[in-house]
N, C-alpha and C positions, 0 to 999 in steps of 0.2 A: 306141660309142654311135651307134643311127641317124642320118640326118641329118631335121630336121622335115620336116613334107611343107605343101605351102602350097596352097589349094586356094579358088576363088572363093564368096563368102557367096551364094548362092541366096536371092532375094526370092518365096517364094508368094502372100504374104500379098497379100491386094487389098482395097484400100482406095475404097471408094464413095461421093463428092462428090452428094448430090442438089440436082439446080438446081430451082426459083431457090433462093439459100441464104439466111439474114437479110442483110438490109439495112444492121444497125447493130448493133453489142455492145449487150446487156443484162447489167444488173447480174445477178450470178448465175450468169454464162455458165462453161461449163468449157474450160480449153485448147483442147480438141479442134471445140467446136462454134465457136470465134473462128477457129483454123485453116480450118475448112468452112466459114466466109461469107466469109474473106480469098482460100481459091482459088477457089472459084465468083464471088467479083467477081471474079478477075484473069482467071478463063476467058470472060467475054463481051467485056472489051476490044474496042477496036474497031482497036487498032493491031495492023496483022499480024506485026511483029518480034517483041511481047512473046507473043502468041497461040502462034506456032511455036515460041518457047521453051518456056512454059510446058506447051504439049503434050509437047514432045521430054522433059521432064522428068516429067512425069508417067509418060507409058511408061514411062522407065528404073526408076519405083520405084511399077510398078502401080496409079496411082492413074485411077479412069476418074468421067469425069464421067456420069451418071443424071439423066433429066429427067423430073419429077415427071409425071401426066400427071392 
């Protein structure tokens, strides 16, 4: 019997944050759009320890912030 082969999971996919994102949960919201205003508030912070995380994390799992214009 071969032995398995073990190989790292490749992220493509990208995932697009547009600022400014809501303000506040609305009844009705769906997971994903409460996600989208919880990192778009966490991405304006004004503390730069949680800013350089939240970037460094972002990168690792493509997710980019888009400013509405």
């Amino acid at each position: 019997m071969a032995p398995s082969l073990e190989y790292p999971k490749v992220m493509t996919e990208i995932v697009y944050i547009n600022l400014p994102g809501p303000e506040e949960p609305e009844a009705g919201m769906s997971g994903p759009e409460i996600l989208h205003g919880f990192l778009a508030d966490l991405h304006q912070t004004a503390n730069a320890e949680v800013k350089a995380f939240i970037d460094a994390a972002c990168l690792k799992w493509n997710v980019h912030f888009r400013v509405q214009k």
